[in-house]
ROSE-4610 file (N, C-alpha, C; in Angstrom, 1 decimal, always signed):
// ROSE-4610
residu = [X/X/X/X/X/X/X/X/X/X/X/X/X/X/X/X/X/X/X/X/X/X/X/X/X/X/X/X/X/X/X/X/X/X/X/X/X/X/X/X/X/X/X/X/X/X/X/X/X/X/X/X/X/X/X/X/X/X/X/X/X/X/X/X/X/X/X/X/X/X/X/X/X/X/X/X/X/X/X/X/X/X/X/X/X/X/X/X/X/X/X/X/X/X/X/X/X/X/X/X/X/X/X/X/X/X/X/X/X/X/X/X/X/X/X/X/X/X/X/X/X/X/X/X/X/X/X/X/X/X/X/X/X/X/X/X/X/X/X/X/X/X/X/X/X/X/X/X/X/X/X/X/X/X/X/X/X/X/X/X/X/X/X/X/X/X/X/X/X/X/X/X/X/X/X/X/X/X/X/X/X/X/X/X/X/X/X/X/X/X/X/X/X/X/X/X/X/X/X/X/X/X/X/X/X/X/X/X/X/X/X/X/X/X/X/X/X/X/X/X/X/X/X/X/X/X/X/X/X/X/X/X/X/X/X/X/X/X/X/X/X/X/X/X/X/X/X/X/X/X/X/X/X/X/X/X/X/X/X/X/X/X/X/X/X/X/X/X/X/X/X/X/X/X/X/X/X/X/X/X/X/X/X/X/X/X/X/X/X/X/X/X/X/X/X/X/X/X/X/X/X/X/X/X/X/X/X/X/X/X/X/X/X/X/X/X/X/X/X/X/X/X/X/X/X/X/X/X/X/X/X/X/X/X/X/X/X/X/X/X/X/X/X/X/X/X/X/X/X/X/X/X/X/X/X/X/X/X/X/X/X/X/X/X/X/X/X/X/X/X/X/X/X/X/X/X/X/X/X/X/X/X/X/X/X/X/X/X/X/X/X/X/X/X/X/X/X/X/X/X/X/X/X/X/X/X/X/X/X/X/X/X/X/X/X/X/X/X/X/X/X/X/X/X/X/X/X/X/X/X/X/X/X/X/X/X/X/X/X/X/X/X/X/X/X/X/X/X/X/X/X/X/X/X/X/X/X/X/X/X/X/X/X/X/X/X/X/X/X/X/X/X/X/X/X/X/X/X/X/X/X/X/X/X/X/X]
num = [1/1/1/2/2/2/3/3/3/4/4/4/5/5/5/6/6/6/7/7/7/8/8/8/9/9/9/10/10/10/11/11/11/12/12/12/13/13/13/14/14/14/15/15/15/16/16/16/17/17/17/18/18/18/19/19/19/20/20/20/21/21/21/22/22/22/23/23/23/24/24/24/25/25/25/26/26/26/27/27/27/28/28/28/29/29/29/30/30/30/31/31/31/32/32/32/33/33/33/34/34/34/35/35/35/36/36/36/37/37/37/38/38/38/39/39/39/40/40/40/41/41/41/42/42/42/43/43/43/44/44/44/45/45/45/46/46/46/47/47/47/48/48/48/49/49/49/50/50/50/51/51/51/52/52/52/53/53/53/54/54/54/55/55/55/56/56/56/57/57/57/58/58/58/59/59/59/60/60/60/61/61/61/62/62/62/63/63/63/64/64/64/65/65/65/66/66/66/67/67/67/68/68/68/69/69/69/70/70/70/71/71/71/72/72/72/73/73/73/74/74/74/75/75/75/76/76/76/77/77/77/78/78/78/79/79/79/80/80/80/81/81/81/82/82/82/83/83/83/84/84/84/85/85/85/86/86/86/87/87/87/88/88/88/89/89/89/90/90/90/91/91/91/92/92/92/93/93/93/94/94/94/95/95/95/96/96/96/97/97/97/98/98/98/99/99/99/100/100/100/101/101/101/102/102/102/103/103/103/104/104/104/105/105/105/106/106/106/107/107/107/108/108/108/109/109/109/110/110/110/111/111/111/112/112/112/113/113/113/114/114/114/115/115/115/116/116/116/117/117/117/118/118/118/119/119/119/120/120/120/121/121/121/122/122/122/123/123/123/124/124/124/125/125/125/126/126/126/127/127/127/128/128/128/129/129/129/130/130/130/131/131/131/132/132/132/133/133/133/134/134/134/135/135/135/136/136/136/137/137/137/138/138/138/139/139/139/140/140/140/141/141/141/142/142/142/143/143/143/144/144/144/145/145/145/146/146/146/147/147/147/148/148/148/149/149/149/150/150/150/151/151/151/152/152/152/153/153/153/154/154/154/155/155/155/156/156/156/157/157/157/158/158/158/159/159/159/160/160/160/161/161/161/162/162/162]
x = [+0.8/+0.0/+0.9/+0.5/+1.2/+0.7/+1.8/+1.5/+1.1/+0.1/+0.0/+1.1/+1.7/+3.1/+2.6/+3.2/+3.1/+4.0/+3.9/+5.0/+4.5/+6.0/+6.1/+6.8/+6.0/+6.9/+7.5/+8.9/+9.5/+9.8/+9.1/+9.6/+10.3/+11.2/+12.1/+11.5/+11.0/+10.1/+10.8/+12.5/+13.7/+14.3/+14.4/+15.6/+15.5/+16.4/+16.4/+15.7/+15.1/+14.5/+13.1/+13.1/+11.4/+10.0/+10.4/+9.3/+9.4/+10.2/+10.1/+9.9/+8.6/+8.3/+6.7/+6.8/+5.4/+4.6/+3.2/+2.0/+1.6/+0.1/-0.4/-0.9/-1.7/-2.5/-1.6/-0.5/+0.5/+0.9/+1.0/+1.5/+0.2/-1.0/-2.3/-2.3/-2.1/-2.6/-1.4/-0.5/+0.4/+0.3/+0.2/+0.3/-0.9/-2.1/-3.1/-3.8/-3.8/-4.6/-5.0/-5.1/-4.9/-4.1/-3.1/-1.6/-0.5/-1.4/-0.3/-1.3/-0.5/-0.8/-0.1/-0.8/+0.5/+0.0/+1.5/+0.9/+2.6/+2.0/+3.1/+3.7/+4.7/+5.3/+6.6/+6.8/+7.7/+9.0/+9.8/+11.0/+11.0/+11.1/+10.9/+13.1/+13.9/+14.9/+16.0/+17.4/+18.2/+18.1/+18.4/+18.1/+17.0/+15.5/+14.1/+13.7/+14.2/+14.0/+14.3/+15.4/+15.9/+15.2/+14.6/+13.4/+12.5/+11.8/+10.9/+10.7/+11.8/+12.0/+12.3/+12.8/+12.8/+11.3/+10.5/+9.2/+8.2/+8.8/+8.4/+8.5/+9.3/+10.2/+9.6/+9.0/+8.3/+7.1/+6.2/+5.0/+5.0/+5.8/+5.9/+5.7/+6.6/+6.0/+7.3/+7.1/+7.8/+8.9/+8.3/+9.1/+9.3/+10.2/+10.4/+11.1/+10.3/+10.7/+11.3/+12.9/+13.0/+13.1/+11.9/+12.0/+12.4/+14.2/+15.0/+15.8/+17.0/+18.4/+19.4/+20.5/+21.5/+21.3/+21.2/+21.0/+19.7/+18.8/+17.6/+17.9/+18.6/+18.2/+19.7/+20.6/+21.4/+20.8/+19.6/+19.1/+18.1/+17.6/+16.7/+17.3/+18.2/+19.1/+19.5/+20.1/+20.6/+19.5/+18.3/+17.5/+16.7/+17.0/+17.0/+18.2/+19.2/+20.2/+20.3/+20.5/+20.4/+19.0/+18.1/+16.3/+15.7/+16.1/+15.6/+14.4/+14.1/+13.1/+13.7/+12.6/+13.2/+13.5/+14.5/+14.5/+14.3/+13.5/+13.0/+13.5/+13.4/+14.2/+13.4/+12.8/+12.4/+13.6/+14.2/+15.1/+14.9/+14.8/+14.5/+15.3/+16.5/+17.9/+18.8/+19.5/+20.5/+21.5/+21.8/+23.0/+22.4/+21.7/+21.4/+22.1/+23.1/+24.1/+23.7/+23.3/+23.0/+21.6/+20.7/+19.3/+20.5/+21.7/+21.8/+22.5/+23.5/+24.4/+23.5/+21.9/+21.1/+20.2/+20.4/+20.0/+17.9/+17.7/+16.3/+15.9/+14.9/+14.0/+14.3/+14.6/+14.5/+12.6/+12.1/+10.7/+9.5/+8.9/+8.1/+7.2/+6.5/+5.4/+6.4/+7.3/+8.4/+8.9/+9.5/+10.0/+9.1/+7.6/+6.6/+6.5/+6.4/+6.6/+7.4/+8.5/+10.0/+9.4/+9.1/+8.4/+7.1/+6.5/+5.1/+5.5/+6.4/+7.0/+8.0/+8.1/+8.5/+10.1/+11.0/+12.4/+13.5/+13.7/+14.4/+16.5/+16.9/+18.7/+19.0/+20.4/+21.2/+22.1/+22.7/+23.6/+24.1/+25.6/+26.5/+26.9/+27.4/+27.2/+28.6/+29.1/+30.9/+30.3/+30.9/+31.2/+32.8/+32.9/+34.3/+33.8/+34.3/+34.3/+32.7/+31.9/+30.8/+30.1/+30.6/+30.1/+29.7/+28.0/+28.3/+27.4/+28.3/+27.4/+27.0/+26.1/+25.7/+25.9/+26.4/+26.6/+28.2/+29.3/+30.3/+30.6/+31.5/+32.5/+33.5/+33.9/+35.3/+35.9/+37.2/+38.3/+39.1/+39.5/+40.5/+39.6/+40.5/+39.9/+38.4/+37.9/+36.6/+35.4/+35.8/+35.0/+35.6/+36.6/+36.1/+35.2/+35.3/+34.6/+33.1/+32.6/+31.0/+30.8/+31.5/+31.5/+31.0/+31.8/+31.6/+30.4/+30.4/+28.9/+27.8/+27.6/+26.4/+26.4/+27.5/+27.6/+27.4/+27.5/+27.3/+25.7/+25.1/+23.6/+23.1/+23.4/+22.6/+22.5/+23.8/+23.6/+22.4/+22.6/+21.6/+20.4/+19.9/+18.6/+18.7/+19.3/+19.5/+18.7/+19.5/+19.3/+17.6/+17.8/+16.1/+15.1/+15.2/+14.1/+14.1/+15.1/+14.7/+14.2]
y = [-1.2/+0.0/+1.2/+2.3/+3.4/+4.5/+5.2/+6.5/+7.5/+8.5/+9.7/+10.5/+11.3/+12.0/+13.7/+14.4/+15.8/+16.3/+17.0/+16.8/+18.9/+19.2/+20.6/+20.8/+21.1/+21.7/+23.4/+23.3/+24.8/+25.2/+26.0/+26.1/+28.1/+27.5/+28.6/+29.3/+30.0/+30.4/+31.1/+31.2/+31.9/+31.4/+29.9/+29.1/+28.2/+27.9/+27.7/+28.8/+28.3/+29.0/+29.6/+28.8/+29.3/+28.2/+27.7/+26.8/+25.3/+24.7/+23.8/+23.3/+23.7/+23.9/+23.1/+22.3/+21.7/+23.0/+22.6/+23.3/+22.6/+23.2/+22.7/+21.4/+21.0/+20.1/+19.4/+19.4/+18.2/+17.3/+18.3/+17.7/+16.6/+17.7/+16.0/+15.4/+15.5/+14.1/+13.1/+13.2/+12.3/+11.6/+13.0/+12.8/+12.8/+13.8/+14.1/+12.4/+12.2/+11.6/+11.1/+10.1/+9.6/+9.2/+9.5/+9.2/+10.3/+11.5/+12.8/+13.8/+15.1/+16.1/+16.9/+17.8/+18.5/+20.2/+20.8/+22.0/+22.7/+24.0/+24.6/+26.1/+26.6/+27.3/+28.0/+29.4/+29.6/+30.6/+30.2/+31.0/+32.6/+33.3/+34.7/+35.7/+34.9/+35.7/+34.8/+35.1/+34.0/+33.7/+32.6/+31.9/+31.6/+32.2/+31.9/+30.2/+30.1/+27.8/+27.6/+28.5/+27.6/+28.0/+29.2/+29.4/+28.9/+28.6/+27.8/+26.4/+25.8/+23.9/+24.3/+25.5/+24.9/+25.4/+26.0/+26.3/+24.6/+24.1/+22.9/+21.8/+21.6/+21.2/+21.4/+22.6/+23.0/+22.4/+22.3/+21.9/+20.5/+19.8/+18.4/+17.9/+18.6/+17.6/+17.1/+15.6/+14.3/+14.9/+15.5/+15.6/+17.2/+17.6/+19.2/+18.7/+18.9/+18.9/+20.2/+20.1/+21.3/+21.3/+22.1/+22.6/+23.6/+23.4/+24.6/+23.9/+24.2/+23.8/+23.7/+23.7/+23.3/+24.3/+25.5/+26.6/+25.9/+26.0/+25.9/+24.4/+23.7/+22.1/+22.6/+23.1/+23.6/+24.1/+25.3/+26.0/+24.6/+23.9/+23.1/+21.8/+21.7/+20.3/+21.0/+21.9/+23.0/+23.0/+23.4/+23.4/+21.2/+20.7/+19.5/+18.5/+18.8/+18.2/+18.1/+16.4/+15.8/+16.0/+16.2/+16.1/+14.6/+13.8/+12.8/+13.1/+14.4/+14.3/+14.5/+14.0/+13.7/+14.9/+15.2/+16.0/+15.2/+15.8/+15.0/+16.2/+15.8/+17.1/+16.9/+17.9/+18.1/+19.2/+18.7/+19.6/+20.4/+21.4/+22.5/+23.9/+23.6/+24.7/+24.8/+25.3/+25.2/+24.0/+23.8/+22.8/+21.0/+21.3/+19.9/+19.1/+19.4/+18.4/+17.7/+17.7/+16.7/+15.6/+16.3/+15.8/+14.9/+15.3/+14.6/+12.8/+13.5/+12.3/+11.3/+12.1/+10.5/+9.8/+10.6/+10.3/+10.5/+11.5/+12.4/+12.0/+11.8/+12.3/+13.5/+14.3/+15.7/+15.7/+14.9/+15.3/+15.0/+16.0/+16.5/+15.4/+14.6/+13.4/+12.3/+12.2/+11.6/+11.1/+12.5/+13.2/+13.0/+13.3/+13.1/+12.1/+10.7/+9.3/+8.9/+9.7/+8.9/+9.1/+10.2/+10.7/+10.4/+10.1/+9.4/+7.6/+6.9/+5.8/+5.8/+6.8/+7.0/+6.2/+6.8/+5.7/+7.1/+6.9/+7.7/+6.8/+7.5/+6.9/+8.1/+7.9/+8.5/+8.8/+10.6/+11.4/+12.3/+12.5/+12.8/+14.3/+15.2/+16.1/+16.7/+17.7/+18.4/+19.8/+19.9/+21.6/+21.1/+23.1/+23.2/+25.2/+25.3/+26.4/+26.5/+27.8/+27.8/+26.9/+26.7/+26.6/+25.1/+24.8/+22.9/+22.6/+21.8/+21.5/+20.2/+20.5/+18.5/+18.2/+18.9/+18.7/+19.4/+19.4/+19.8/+21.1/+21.0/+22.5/+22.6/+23.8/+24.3/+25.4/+25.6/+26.5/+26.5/+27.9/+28.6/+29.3/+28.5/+28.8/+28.9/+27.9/+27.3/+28.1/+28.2/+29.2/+30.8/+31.0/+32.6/+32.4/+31.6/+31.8/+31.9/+31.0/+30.4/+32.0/+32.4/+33.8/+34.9/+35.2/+36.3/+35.3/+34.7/+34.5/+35.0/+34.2/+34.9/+36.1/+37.0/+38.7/+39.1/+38.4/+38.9/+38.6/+37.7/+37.5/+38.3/+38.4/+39.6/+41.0/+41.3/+42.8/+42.7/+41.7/+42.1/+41.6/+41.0/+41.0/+42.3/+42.9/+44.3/+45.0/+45.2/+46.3/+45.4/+44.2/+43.9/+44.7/+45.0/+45.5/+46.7/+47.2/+49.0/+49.1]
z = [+0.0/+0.0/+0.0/-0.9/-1.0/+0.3/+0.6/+1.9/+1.1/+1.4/+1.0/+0.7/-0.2/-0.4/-0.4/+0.3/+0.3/-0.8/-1.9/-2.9/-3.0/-3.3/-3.7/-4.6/-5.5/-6.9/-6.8/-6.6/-6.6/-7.9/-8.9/-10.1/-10.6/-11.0/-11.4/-12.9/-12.8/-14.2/-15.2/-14.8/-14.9/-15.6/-15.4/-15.7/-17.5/-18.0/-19.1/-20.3/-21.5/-21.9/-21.6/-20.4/-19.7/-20.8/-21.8/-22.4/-21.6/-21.4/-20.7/-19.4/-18.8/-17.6/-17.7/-16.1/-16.4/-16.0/-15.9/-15.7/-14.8/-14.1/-13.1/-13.3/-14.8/-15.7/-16.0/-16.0/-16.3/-15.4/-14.2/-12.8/-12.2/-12.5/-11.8/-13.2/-14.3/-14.8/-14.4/-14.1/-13.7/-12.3/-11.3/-10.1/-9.2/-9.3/-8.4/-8.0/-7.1/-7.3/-5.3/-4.8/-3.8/-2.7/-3.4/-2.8/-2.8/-3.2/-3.4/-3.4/-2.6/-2.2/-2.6/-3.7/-4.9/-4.5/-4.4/-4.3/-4.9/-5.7/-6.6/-6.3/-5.7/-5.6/-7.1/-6.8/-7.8/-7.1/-7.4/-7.0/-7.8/-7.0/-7.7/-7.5/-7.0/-6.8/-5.8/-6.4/-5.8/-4.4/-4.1/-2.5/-2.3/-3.5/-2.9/-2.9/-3.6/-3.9/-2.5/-1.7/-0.3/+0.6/+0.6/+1.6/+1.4/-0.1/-0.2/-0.2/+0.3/+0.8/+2.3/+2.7/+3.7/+5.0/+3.9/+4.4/+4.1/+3.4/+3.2/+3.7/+4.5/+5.6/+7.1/+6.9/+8.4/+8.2/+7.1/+6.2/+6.7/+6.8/+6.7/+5.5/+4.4/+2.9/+2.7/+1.5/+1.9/+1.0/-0.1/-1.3/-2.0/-2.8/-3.0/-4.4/-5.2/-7.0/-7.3/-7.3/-8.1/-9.9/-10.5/-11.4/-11.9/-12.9/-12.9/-13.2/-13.3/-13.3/-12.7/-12.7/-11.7/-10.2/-10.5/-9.9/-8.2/-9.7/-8.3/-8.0/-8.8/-7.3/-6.2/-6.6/-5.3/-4.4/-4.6/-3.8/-3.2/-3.7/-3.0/-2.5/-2.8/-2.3/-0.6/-0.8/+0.3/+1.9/+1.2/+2.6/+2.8/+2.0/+1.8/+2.9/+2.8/+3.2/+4.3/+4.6/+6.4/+6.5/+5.9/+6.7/+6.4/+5.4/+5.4/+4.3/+4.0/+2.9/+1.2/+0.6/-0.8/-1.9/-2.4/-3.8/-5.0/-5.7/-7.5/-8.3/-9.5/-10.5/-11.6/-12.0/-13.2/-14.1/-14.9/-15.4/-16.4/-16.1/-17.2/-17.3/-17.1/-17.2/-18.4/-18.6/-20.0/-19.4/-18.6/-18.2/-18.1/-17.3/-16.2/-15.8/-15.2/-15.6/-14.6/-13.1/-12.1/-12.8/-13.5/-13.9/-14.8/-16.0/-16.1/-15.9/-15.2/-14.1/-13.7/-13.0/-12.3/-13.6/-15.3/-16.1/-16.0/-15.1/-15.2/-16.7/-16.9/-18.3/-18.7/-19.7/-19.8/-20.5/-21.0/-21.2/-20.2/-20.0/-18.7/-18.2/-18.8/-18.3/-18.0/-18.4/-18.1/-16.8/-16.7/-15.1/-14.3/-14.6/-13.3/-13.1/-14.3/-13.7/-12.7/-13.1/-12.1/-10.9/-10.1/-9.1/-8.8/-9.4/-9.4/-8.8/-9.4/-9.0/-7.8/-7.4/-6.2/-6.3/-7.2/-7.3/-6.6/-5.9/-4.5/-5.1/-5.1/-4.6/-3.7/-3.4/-2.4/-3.2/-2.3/-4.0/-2.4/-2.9/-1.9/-2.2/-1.1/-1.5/-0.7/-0.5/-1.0/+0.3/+1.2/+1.6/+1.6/+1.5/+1.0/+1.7/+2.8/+3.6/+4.2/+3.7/+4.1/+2.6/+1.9/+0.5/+0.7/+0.0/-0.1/-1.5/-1.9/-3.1/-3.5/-4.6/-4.7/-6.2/-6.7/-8.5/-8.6/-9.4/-9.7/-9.1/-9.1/-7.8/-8.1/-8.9/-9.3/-8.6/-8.8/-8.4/-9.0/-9.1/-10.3/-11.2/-12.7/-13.5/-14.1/-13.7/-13.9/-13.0/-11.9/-10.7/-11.4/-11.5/-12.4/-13.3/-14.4/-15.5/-14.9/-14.2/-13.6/-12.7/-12.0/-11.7/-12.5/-13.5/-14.5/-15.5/-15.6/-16.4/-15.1/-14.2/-13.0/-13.2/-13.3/-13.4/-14.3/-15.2/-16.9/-16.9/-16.7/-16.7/-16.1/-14.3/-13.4/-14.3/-14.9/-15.7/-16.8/-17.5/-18.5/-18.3/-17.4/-16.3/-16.4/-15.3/-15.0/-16.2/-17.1/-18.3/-18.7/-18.8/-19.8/-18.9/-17.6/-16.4/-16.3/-17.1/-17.3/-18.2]
């Protein structure tokens, strides 16, 4: 017999080219049903994914889908980590590289199966000062570049909002 699942979808409406993102209608035909309790949240600004799992966390929900990319499942892995509750990934970022390491679906009814079937592993995760991560982590050269791109995007965010 299956347990009832509290499931939160944190979706980044930001991330990738913004077309690849489920909907609410995609998420119940897969998921609504008897055994899940779906409710959808959206990240509006950096760090919000991590307030928003870890308001989910207080909620008692079992599970915190981040939909987004590398970015937002850090932010949601982050308030995730050591609680014992689950992260799912719907990948919809330019990278994915974690969605694709555990080999995620990139197509959407897909992803909600994996989650829907409830297939959970264990994924190890890196602090290195205050910093902790759960997907690749560079220094040097590789962390300047990942740097000035974040700064090169913030600006022209910046400019498209004027």
């Amino acid at each position: 017999m299956l347990f009832k699942r509290k499931i939160l979808f944190v979706i980044n409406p930001k991330s990738g080219n913004g077309s690849n993102k489920p909907v609410f209608s995609d998420i119940e035909k897969v998921l609504k049903n008897d055994f899940h309790q779906i409710e959808v949240a959206y990240s509006n600004y950096k760090g919000h994914a991590t307030e928003l799992a870890t308001l989910a966390i207080k909620n008692n929900f079992d599970v915190v889908v981040a939909v987004g990319g590398d970015g937002t499942v850090n932010e949601v892995a982050l308030a995730l980590n050591g609680t014992g509750k689950s992260l799912a990934i719907i990948p919809s970022g330019s990278g994915n590289g974690l969605a694709r390491h555990h080999k995620i679906p990139f197509n959407i009814q897909k992803a909600l199966q994996v989650i829907a079937n409830n297939n959970v592993i264990d994924h190890d995760s890196i602090k290195i000062n205050e910093f902790t991560s759960f997907n690749v982590s560079g220094i040097g050269f590789d962390a300047l570049v990942a740097h000035l791109l974040e700064k090169t995007a913030n600006e022209a965010l910046s400019l498209m909002s004027n």
